[in-house]
C-alpha positions as CSV (number, residue, x, y, z in Angstrom):
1,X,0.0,0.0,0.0
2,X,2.7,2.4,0.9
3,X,4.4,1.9,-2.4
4,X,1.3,2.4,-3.9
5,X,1.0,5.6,-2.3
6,X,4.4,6.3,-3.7
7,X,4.0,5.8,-6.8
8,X,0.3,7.9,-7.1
9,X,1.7,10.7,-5.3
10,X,5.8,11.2,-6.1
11,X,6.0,9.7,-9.4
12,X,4.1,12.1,-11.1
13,X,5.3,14.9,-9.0
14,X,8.5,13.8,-10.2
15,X,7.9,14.0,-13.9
16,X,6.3,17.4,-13.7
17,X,8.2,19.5,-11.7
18,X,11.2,19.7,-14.3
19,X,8.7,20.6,-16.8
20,X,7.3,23.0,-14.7
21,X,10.8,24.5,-14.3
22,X,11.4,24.3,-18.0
23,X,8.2,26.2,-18.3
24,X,9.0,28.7,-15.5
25,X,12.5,29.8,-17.0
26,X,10.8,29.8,-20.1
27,X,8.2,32.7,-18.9
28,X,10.6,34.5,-16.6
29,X,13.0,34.7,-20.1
30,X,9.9,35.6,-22.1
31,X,8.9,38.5,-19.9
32,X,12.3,39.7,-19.0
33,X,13.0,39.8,-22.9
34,X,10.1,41.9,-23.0
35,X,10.7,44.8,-20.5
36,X,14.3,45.2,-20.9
37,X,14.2,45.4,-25.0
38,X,12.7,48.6,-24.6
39,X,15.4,49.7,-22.7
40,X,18.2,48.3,-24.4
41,X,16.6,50.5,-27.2
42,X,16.5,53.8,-25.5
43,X,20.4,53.1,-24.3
44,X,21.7,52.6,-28.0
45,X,19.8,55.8,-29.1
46,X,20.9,57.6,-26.7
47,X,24.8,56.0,-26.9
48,X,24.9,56.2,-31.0
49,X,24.7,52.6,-30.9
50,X,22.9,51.8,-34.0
51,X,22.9,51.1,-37.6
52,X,23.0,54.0,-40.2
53,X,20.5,54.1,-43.1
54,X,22.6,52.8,-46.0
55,X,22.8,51.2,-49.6
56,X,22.0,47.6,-48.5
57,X,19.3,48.5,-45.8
58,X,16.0,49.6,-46.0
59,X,15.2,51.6,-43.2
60,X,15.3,54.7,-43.2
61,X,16.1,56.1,-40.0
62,X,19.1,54.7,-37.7
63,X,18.2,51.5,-35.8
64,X,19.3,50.4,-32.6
65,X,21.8,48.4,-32.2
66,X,21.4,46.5,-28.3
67,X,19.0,43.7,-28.5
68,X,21.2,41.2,-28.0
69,X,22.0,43.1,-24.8
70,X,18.4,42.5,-23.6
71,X,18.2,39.1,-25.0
72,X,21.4,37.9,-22.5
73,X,20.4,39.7,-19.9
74,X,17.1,38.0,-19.9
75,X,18.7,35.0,-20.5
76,X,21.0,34.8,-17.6
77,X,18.6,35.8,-15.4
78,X,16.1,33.4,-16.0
79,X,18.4,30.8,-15.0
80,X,20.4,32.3,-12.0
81,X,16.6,32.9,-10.8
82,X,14.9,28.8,-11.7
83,X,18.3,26.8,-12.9
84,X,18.3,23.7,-10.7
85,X,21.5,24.8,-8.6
86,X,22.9,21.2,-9.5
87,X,23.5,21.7,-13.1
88,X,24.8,25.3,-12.9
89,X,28.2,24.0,-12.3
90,X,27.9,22.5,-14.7
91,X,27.6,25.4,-17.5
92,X,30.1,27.2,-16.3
93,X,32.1,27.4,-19.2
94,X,29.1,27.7,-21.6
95,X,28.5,31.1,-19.4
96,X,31.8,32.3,-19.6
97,X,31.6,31.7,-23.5
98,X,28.9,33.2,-24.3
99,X,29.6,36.3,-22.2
100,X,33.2,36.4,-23.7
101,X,31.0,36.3,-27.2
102,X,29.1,38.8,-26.3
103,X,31.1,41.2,-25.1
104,X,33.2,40.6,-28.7
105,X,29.4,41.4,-29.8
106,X,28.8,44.9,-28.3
107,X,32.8,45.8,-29.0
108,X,32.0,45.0,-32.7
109,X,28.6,47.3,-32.5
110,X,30.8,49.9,-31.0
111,X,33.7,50.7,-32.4
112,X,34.2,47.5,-35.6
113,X,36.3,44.7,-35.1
114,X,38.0,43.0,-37.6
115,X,36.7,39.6,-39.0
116,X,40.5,38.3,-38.2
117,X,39.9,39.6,-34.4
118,X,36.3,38.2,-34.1
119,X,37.9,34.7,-35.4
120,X,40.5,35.0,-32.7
121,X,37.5,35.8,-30.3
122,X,35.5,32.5,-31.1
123,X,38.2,30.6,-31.2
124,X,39.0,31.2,-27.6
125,X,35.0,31.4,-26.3
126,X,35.1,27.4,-28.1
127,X,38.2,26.9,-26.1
128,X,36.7,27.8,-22.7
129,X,34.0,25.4,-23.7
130,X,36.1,22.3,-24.6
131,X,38.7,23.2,-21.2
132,X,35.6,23.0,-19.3
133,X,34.5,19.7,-20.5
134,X,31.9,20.7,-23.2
135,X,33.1,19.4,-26.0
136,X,31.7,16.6,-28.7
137,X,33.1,13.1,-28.3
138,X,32.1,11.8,-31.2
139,X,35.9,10.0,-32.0
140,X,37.4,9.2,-28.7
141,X,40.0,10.9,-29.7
142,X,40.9,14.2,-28.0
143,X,43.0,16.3,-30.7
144,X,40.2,15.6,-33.3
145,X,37.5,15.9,-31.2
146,X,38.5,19.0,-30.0
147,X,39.6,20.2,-34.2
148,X,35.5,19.1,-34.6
149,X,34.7,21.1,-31.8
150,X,35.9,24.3,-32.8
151,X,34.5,23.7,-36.1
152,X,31.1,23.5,-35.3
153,X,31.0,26.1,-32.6
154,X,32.8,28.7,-34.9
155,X,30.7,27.3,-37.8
156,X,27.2,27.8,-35.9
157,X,28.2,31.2,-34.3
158,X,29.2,33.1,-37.5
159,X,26.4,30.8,-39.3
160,X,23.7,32.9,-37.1
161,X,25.7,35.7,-37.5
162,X,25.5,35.9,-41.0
163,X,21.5,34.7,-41.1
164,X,20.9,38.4,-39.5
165,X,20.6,40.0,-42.8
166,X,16.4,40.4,-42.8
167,X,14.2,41.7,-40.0
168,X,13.0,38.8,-37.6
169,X,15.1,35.9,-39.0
170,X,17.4,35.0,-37.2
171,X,15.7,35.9,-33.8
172,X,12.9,33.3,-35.4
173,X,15.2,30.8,-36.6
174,X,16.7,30.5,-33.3
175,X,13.2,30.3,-31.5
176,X,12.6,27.5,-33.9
177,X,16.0,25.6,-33.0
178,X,15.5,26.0,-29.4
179,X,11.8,24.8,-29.5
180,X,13.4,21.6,-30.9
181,X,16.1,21.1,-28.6
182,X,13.6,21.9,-25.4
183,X,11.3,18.9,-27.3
184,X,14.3,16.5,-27.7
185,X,15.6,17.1,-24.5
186,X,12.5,16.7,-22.2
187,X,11.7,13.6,-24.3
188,X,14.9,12.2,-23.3
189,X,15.2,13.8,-19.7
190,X,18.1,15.9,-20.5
191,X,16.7,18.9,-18.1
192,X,20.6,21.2,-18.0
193,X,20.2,21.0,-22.5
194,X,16.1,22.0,-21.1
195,X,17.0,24.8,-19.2
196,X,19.5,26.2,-21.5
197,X,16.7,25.9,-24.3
198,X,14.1,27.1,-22.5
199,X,15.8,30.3,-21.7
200,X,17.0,30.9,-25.4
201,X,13.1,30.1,-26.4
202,X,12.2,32.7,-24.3
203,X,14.5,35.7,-24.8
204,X,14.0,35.0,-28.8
205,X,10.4,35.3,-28.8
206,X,10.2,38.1,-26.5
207,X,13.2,39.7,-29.0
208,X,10.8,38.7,-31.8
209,X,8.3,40.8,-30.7
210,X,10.1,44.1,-31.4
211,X,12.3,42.6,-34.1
212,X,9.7,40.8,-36.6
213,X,9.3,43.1,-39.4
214,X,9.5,46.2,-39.3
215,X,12.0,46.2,-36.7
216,X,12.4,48.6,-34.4
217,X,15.6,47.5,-32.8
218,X,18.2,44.9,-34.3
219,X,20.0,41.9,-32.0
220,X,23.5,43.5,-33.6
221,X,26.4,41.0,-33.4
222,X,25.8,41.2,-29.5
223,X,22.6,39.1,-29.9
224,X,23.6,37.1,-33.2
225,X,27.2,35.9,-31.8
226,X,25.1,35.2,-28.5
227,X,22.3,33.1,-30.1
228,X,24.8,31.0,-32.4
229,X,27.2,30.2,-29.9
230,X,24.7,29.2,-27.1
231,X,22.7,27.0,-29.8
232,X,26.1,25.4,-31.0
233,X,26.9,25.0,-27.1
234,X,23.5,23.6,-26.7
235,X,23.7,20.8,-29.1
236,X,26.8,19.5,-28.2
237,X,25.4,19.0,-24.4
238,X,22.5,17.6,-26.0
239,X,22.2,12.9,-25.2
240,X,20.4,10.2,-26.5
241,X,20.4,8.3,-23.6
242,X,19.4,4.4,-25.0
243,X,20.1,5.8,-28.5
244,X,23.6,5.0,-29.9
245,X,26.0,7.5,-30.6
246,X,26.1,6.8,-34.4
247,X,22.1,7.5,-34.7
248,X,22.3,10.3,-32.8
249,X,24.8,12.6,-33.7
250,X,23.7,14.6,-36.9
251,X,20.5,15.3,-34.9
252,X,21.7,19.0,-33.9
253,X,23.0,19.6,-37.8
254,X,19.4,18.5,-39.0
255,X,18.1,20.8,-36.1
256,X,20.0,24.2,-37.2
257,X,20.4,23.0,-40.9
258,X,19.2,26.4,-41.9
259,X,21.8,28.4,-41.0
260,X,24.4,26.1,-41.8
261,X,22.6,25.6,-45.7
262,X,22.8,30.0,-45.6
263,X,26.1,30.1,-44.8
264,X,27.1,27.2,-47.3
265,X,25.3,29.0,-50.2
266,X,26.8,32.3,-49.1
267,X,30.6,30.7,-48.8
268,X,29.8,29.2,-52.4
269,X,28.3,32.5,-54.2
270,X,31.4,34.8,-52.7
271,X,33.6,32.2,-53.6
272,X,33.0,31.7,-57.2
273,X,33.0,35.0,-57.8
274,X,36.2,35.4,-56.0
275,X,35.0,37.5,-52.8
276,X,36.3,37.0,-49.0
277,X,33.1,35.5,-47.4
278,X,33.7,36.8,-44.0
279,X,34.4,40.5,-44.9
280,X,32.6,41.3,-48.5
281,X,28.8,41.1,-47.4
282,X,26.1,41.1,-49.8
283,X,22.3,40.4,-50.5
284,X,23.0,36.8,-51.5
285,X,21.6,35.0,-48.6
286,X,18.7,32.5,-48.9
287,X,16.1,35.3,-47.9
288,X,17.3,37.7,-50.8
289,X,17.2,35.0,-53.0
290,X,13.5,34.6,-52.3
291,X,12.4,38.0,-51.8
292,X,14.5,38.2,-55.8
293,X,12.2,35.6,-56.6
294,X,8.8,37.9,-56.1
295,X,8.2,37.3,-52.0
296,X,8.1,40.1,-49.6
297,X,10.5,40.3,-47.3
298,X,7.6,38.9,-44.1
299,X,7.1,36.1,-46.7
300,X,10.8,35.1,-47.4
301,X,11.1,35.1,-43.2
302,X,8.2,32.9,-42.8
303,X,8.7,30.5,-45.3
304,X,12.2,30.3,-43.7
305,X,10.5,29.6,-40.2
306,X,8.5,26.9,-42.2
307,X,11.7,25.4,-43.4
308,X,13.7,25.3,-40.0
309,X,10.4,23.5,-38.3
310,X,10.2,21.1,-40.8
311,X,14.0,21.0,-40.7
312,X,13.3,20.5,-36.8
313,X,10.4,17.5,-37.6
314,X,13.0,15.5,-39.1
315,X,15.3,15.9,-36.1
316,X,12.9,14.8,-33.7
317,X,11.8,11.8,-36.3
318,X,15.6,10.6,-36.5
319,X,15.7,10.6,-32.3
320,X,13.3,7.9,-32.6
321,X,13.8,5.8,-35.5
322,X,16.8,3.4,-35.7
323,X,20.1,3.5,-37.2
324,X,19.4,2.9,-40.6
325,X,16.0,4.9,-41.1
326,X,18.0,7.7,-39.2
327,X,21.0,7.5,-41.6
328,X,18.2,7.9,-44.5
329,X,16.2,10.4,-42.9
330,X,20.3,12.5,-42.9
331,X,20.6,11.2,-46.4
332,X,17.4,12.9,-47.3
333,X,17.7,15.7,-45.7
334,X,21.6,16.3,-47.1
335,X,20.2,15.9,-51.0
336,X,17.7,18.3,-50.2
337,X,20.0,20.9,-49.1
338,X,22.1,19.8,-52.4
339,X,19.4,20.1,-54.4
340,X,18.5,23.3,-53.0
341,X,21.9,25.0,-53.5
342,X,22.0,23.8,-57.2
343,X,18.9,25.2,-57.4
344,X,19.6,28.9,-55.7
345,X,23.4,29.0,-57.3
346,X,24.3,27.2,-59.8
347,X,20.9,26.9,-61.9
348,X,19.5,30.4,-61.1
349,X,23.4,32.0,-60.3
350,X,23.6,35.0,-58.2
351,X,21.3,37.6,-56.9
């Protein structure tokens, strides 16, 4: 009877309280994200923080600069408030990262750092990751592992940098991602990979709000550097437990496979035509390509939404399938993206 009791009374309790928590640092991100946008807004005015009127924009009127400002803040807050104090230790080093990132963020919104100097940067907020143990184990062997880690956290965090070319994308596109990793990791009780989404849900919708189009305040490379290292962070922390290793670990490429396919196209485009990809921008992203192709710029962003969730759908159907219907759901989803950048490049050619 007493185990009984146990069971009707705890069990459940035990299921939903680190829901509820997810939840909980969900809202306090959400609302936080809210109330201090506004002021991150009235600071860049008043600081000359913001982004000129100019041949490749189309506002007309200088923009703010600080939302990513607004979005950290939120986002560290949430979690020093609701953060179960056991896994904080346990982010340490994703902290320090993506404050070090940040800070490169506002510098660059500043003044203007060099793309050679922002390399350097990420390259030592990836470090601090892999020092402190957050790193992708994917060989068992420490001097590649740590080569792949580098890679993909450089490769996400510039990725998300350069997807901030359109009002409300990459703010969305990181909503999306996060909603998918908060899914995958409740469904597989990873609750530290829950909080950290959670939090990044919550400070990118409540960004959204002032950022979808028209914008009245931009994320800057504060918020962009932020949002790609933290998701790159994110899916490296992310487990399968029961699931093997060799199922499991293109999940997080299938979840932010937008970004990556916009900054493959874009590295392919500047290339041919013999441009530096880092430091000669242009309107040859994805969303240009679409709004060249007759959609309005809401309608590029939305249909770009539509693609990351079903991007994120496939993720969550390759955490449950087996090996081999995984490895063709990755197959799939890779020819897709091949198909798509013959398509967009080499078919069509430049915008």
């Amino acid at each position: 009877m007493r185990y009984m009791l146990y069971a009707i009374c705890y069990v459940p309790y035990a299921i939903w309280h680190p829901m509820s928590t997810l939840m909980l640092i969900f809202a306090t991100a959400l609302v936080f994200a809210i109330g201090a946008t506004p002021v991150a807004r009235r600071v860049a005015l008043r600081a000359g923080i913001v982004a000129p009127p100019g041949a490749r924009r189309i506002h007309q009127t200088p923009i703010p600069l600080l939302g990513g400002v607004a979005m950290y803040g939120a986002f560290m807050l949430a979690l020093v408030l609701f953060a179960d104090r056991f896994y904080i230790s346990q982010i340490v080093g994703i902290v320090v990262g993506a404050t070090w990132v940040s800070f490169l963020g506002i510098w660059d919104d500043r003044v203007g750092l060099r793309a050679s100097l922002k390399l350097i940067g990420q390259i030592l907020a990836a470090l601090i990751l892999v020092v402190t143990g957050v790193a992708i184990d994917l060989f068992h062997q420490p001097l590649l592992d740590t080569v792949i880690t580098l890679f993909w956290v450089i490769g996400i965090t510039n990725a998300m940098n350069l997807l901030d070319n359109m009002d409300g994308l990459s703010g969305g596109v990181a909503a999306v991602a996060a909603a998918f990793f908060l899914l995958l990791a409740a469904a597989n009780g990873q609750y530290l990979v829950g909080s950290l989404s959670a939090a990044l849900l919550g400070v990118a919708i409540g960004f959204l709000i002032y950022n979808f189009n028209p914008a009245s305040i931009f994320m800057g490379d504060t918020g962009s550097l932020f949002l790609g290292f933290m998701l790159a962070a994110t899916g490296i922390k992310l487990r399968f437990p029961g699931h093997p290793l060799l199922a499991t670990w293109f999940i997080p490429i299938i979840v932010l496979g937008l970004p990556i396919f916009d900054t493959t196209l874009v590295f392919v485009s500047r290339l041919r035509r013999g441009l530096n990809p880092l430091t000669n921008p242009g309107t040859d992203h994805l969303s240009h390509r679409l709004v060249a192709r007759g959609f309005t710029r809401r309608e590029a962003v939305l249909i770009l939404y539509l693609v990351a969730g079903a991007l994120g759908v496939m993720a969550m159907f390759c955490a449950q399938a087996g090996v081999l219907e995984s490895y063709v759901a990755f197959a799939v989803t890779l020819l897709a993206g091949a198909v798509a950048l013959y398509e967009f490049e080499f078919r069509v050619g430049q915008v």
